[in-house]
NUMI-408634 format. One line per field, with one value per residue (C-alpha): residue in one letter; x, y negated, z negated. Coordinates in nm, 4 decimals. Layout:
# NUMI-408634
residu <- (A; ...)
x <- (X; ...)
y <- (Y; ...)
z <- (Z; ...)
//
This chain:
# NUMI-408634
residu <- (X; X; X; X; X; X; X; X; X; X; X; X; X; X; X; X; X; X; X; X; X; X; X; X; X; X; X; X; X; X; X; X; X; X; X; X; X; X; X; X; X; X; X; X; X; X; X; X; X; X; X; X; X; X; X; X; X; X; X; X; X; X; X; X; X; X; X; X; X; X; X; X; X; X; X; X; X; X; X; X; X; X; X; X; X; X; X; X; X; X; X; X; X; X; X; X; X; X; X; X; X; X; X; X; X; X; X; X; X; X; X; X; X; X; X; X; X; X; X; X; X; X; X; X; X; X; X; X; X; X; X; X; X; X; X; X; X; X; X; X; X; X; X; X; X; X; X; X; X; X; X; X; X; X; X; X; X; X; X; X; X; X; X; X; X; X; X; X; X; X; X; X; X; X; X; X; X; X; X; X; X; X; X; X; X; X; X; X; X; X; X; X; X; X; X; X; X; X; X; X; X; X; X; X; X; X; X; X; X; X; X; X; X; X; X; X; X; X; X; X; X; X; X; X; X; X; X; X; X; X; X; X; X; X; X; X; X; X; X; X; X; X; X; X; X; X; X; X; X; X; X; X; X; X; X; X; X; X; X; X; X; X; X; X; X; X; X; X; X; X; X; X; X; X; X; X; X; X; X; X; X; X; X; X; X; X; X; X; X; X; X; X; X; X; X; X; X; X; X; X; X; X; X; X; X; X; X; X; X; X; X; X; X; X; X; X; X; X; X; X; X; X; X; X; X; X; X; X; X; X; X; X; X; X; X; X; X; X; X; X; X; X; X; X; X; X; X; X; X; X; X; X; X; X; X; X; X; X)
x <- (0.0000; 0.0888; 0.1396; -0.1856; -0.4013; -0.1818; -0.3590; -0.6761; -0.6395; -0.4901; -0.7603; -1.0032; -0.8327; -0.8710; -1.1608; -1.4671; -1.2844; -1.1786; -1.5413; -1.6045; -1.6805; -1.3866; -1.6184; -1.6698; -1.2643; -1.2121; -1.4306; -1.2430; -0.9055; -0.9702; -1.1248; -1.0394; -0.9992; -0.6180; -0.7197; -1.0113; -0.8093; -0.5283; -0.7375; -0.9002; -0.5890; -0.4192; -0.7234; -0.7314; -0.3294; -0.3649; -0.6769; -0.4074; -0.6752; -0.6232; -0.9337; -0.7480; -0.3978; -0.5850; -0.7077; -0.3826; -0.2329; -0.5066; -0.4785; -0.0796; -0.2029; -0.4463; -0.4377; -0.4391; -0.0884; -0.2658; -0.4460; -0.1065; 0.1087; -0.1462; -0.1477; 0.2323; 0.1406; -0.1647; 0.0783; 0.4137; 0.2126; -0.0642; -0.1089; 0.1530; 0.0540; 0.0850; 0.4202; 0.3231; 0.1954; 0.1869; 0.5492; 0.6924; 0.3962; 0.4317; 0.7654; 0.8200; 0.5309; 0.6581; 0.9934; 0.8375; 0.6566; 1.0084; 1.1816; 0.8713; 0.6673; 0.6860; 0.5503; 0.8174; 0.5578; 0.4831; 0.8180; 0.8878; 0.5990; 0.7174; 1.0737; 0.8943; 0.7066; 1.0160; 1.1153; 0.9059; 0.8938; 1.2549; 1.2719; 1.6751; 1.6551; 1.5325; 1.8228; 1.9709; 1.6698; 1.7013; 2.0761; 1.9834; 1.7031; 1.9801; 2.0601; 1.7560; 1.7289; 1.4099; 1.5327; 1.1949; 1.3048; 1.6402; 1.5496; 1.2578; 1.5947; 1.7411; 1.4291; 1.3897; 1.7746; 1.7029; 1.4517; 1.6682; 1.9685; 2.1877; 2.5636; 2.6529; 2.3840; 2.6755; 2.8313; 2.4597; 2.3898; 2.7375; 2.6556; 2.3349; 2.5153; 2.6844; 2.3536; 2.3239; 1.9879; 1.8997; 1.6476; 1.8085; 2.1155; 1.8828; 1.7343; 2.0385; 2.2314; 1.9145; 1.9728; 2.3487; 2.2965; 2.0325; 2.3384; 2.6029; 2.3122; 2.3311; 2.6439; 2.7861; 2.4610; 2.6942; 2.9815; 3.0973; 3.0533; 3.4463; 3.4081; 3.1474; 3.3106; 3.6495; 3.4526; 3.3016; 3.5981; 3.7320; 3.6918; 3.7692; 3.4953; 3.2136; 2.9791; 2.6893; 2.8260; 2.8709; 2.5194; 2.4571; 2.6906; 2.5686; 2.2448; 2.3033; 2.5133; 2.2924; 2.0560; 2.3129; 2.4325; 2.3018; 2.5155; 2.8264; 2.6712; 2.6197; 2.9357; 3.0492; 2.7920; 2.9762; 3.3263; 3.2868; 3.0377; 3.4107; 3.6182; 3.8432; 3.7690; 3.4306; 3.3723; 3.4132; 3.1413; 2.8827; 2.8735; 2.7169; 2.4134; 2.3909; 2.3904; 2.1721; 1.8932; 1.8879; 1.9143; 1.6089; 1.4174; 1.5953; 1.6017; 1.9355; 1.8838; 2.0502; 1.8831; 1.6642; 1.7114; 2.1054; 2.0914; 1.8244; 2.1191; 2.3503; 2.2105; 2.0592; 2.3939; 2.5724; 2.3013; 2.3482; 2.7532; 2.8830; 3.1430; 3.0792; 2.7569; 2.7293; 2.7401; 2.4752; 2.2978; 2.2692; 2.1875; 1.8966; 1.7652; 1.8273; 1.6006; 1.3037; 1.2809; 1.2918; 1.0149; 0.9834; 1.0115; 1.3981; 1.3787; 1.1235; 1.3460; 1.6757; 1.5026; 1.3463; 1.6766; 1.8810; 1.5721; 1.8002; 2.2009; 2.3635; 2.4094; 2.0729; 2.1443; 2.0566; 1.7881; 1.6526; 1.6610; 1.5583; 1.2129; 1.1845; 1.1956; 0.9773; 0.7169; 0.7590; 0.7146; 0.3832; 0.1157; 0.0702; 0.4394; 0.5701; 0.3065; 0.5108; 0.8633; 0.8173; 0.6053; 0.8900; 1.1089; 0.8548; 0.9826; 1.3330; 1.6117; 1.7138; 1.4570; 1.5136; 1.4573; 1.1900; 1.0367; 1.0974; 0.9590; 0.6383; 0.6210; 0.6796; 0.4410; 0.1452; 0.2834; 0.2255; -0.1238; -0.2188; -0.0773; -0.1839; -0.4809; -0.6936; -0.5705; -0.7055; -1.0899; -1.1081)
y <- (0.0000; -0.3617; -0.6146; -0.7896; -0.3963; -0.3773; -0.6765; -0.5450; -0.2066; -0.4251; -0.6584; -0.3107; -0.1195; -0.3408; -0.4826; -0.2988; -0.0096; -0.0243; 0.0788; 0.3534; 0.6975; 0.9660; 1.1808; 0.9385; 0.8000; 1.1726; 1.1683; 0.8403; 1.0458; 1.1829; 0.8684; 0.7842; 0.3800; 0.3733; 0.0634; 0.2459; 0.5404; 0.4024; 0.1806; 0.4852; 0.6433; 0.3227; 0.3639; 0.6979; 0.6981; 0.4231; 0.6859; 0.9877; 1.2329; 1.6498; 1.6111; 1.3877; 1.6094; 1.9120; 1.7404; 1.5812; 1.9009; 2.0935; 1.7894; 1.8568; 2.1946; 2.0191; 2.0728; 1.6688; 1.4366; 1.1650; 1.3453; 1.5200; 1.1981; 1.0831; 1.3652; 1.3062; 0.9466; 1.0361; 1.2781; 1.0299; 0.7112; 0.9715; 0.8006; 0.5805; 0.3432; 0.6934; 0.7701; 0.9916; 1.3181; 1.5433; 1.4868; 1.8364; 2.0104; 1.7334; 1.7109; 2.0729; 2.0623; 1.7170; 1.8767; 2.1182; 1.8894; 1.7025; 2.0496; 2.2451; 1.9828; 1.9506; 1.5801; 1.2942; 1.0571; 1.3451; 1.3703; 1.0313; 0.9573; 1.2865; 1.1731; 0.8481; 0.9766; 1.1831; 0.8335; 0.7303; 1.0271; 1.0088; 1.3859; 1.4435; 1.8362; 1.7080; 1.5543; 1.7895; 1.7780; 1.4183; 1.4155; 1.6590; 1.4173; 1.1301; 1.3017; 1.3224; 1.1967; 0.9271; 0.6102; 0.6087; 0.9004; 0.7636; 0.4654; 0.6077; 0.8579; 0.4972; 0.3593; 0.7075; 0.7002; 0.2989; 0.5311; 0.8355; 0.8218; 1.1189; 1.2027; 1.2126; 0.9794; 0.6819; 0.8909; 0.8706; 0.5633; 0.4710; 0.6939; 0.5161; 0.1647; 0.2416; 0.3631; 0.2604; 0.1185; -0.2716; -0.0767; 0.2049; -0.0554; -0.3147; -0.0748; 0.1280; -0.1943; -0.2363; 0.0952; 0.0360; -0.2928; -0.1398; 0.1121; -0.1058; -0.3094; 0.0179; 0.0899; -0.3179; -0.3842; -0.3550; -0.5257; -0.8814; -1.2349; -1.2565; -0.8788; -1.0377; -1.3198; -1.1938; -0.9351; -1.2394; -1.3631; -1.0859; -1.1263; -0.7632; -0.6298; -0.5120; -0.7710; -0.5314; -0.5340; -0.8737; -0.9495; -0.7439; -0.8749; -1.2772; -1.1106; -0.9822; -1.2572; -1.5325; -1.3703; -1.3375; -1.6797; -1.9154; -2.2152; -2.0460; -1.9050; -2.2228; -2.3094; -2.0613; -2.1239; -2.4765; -2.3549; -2.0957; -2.3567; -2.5017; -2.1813; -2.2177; -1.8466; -1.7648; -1.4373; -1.6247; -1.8605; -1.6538; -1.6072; -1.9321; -1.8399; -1.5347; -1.6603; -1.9740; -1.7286; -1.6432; -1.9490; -2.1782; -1.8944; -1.9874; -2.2085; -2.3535; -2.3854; -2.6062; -2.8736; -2.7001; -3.0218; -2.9994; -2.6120; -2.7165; -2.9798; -2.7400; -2.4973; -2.7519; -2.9501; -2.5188; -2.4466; -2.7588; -2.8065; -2.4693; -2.3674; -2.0349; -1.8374; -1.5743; -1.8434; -2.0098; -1.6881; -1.5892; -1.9477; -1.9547; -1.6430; -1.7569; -2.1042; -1.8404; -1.8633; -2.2302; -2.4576; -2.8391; -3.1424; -3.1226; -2.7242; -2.7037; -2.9980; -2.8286; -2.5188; -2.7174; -2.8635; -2.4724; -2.3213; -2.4807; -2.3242; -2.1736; -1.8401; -1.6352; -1.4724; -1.7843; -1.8565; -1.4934; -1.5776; -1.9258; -1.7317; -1.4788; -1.8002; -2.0415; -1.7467; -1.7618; -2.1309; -2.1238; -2.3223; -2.5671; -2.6947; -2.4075; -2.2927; -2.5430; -2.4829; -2.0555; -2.0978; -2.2671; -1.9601; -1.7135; -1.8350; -1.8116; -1.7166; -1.4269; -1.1087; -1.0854; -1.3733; -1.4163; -1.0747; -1.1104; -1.4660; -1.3069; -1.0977; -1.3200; -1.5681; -1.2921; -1.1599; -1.5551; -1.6010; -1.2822; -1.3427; -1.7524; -1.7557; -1.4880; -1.6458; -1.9676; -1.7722; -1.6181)
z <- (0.0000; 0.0548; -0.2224; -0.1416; -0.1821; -0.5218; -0.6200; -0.5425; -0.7351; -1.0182; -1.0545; -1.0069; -1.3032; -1.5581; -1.4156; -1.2847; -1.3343; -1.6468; -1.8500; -1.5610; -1.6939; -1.6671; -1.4312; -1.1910; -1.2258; -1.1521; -0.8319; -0.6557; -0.6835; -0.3791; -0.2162; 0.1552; 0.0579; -0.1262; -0.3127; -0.5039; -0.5219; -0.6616; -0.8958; -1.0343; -1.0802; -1.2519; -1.4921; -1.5949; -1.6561; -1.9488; -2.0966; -2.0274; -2.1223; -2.1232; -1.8281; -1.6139; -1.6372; -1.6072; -1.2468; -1.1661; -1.1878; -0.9718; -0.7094; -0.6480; -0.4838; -0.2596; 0.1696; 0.1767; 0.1809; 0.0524; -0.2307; -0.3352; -0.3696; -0.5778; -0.7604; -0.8481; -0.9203; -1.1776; -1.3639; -1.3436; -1.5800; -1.7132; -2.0733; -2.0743; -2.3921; -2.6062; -2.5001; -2.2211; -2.3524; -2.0662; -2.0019; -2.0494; -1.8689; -1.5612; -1.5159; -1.3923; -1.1595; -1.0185; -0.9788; -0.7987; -0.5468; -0.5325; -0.3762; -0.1985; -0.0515; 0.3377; 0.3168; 0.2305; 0.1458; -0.1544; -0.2124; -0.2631; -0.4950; -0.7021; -0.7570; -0.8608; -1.1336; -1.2754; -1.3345; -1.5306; -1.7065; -1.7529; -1.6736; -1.7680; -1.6460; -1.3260; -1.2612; -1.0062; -0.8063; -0.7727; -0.6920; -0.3864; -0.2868; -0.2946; 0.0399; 0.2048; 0.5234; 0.4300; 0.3294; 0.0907; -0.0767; -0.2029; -0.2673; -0.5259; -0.6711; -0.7058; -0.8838; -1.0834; -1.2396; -1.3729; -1.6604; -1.6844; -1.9699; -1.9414; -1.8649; -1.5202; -1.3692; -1.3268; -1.0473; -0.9025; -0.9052; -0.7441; -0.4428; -0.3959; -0.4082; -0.1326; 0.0586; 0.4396; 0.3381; 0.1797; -0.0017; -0.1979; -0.2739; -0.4314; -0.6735; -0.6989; -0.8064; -1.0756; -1.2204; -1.2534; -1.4297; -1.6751; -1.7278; -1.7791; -2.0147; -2.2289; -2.2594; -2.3418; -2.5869; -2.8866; -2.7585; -2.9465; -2.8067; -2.7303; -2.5892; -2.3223; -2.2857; -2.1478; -1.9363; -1.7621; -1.6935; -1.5382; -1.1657; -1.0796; -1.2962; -1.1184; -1.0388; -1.1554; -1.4908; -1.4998; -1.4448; -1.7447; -1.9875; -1.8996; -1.9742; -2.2528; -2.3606; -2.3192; -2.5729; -2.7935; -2.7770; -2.5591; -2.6337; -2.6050; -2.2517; -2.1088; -2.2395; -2.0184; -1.7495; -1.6909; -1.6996; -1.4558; -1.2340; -1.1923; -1.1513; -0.7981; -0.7736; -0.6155; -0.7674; -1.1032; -0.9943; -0.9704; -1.3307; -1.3770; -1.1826; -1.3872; -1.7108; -1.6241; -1.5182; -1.8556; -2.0624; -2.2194; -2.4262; -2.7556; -2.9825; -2.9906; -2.5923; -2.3952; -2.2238; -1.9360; -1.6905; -1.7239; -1.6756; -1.3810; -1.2613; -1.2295; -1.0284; -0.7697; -0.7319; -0.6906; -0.4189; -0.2562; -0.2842; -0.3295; -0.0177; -0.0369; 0.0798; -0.1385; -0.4570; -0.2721; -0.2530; -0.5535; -0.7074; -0.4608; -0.6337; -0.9879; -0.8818; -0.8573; -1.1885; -1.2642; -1.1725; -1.0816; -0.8018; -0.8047; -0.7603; -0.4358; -0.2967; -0.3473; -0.1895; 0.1023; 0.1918; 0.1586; 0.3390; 0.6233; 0.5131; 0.8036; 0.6301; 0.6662; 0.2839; 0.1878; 0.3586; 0.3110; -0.0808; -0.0275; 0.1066; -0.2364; -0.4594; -0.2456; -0.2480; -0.6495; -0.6458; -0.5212; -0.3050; -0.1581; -0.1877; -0.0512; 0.1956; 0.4850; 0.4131; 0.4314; 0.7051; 0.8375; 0.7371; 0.9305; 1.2213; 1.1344; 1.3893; 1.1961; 1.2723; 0.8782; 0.7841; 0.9165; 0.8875; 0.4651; 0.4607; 0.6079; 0.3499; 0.0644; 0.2425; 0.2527; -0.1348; -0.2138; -0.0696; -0.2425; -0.5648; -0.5925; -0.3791; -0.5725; -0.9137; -0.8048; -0.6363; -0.9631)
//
């Protein structure tokens, strides 16, 4: 489903939905719309009643692709605010699915809900599917290893960074950053610190040591922020992006306009693209006149990483500022580009435009 039919089975869940009988919940499972499907699923997992694994489970053995993938994704959230009871008796099945099933698009919504099981003994299964010729597939084993905690998943992860596709790298690069966030979540200020300043340290576990360092401290992060804003080495600058993203949630905060300032004068002065880049990101989550201007104007940088993050955080800004300047972006010259700013400009709509009807 697209982000916009998401939406839909969102706002059906915990709407309509929501007071529906389990019989009738159990009925739309098999339902030929995937919005009401997947908006009867989305209720029954936060009930995660014995009746609704007891059908999950009967579902994964149906002739029907469609029914079967949403099999797996009934049983991978089924009761999910009680700490997901059915884990043990699911995760075997789903494993199962994961190595027998001839349909990828079942396969891909099995390894899925191993994930969010966090099914450890399924962990072989998933480094096999980290081969698999669908680029869907790996990038769910990418998604699936950001909720699984065991020895040897690093090694994983690292193959999937190095994937062929945007897709698996982006959420392999999320699970290795949760990682790293796990392993440096006891380490010192100074400890954090000097890893920041390393510039050969992966840039992956940077971003999770200014994370977690800027909720440890976030004076002495945009202490740090500013410093490395001034570095001569690039790699070093991107730090200050990273820890800004973090900064203004506590209460010895530094001033949110200067952290604002610094990050509009970055995207706007920086010399090197991939600072830019990543600064452009960061402004998603910042709001304001002198953000959507700075974004306007780098909506225009030569380098289309830019511009292709200039689209992600425009979309987050909103309507009607942004509405011309990622219209603008849909027609980019870069096929991708402009193919992601249609996206984010349809996520937008769908996102702002239904808030605003309802």
């Amino acid at each position: 489903m697209n982000d916009d039919e998401m939406h839909k089975a969102a706002e059906l869940s915990f709407g309509r939905f929501a007071d529906k009988p389990t019989p009738e919940l159990l009925d739309l499972l098999c339902d030929g719309d995937a919005v009401t499907r997947h908006a009867a699923t989305t209720a029954l997992q936060k009930r995660g009643e014995r009746e609704a694994f007891e059908r999950g489970v009967e579902l994964t053995r149906d002739e029907r692709v469609f029914v079967r993938e949403n099999a797996a994704f009934l049983l991978g959230q089924l009761g999910y605010s009680d700490g997901y009871p059915f884990r043990d008796e699911s995760a075997p099945i789903l494993e199962d699915l994961l190595n027998r099933d001839p349909s990828a698009d079942v396969r891909a919504s099995a390894v899925a809900a191993l994930g969010h099981l966090g099914a450890k003994p399924a962990l072989d299964s998933l480094a096999r599917a980290a081969d698999d010729a669908d680029p869907a597939i790996r990038a769910n084993v990418a998604f699936a290893l950001c909720g699984i905690e065991t020895p040897g998943v690093g090694p994983l992860i690292g193959k999937l960074r190095n994937d062929r596709d945007a897709e698996v790298t982006d959420w392999a690069e999320l699970a290795m950053e949760m990682l790293f966030g796990k392993e440096f979540e006891q380490e010192t200020v100074e400890t954090l610190c000097e890893m920041l300043a390393d510039a050969e340290f992966d840039i992956v576990a940077r971003k999770a040591a200014a994370e977690i360092l800027a909720g440890r401290d976030e004076m002495v992060a945009w202490e740090r922020a500013c410093a490395f804003r001034n570095s001569e080495v690039a790699t070093l600058r991107l730090n200050a992006p990273m820890l800004a993203r973090w900064l203004g949630r506590g209460k010895e905060a530094p001033p949110r306009a200067e952290v604002i300032g610094m990050l509009v004068g970055m995207l706007r002065n920086d010399p090197e693209s991939r600072v830019r880049d990543q600064t452009a990101a960061v402004l998603a989550e910042f709001e304001g006149a002198e953000v959507l201007d700075s974004l306007v104007a780098a909506a225009r940088d030569p380098a289309w990483q830019v511009r292709h993050s200039v689209a992600f955080a425009l979309s987050r800004h909103g309507p009607p500022e942004a509405d011309a300047p990622l219209e603008e972006l849909c027609s980019d010259p870069d096929e991708r580009v402009a193919r992601y700013a249609r996206e984010r400009f349809d996520w937008m709509n769908g996102i702002f435009r239904s808030s605003e009807d309802n």
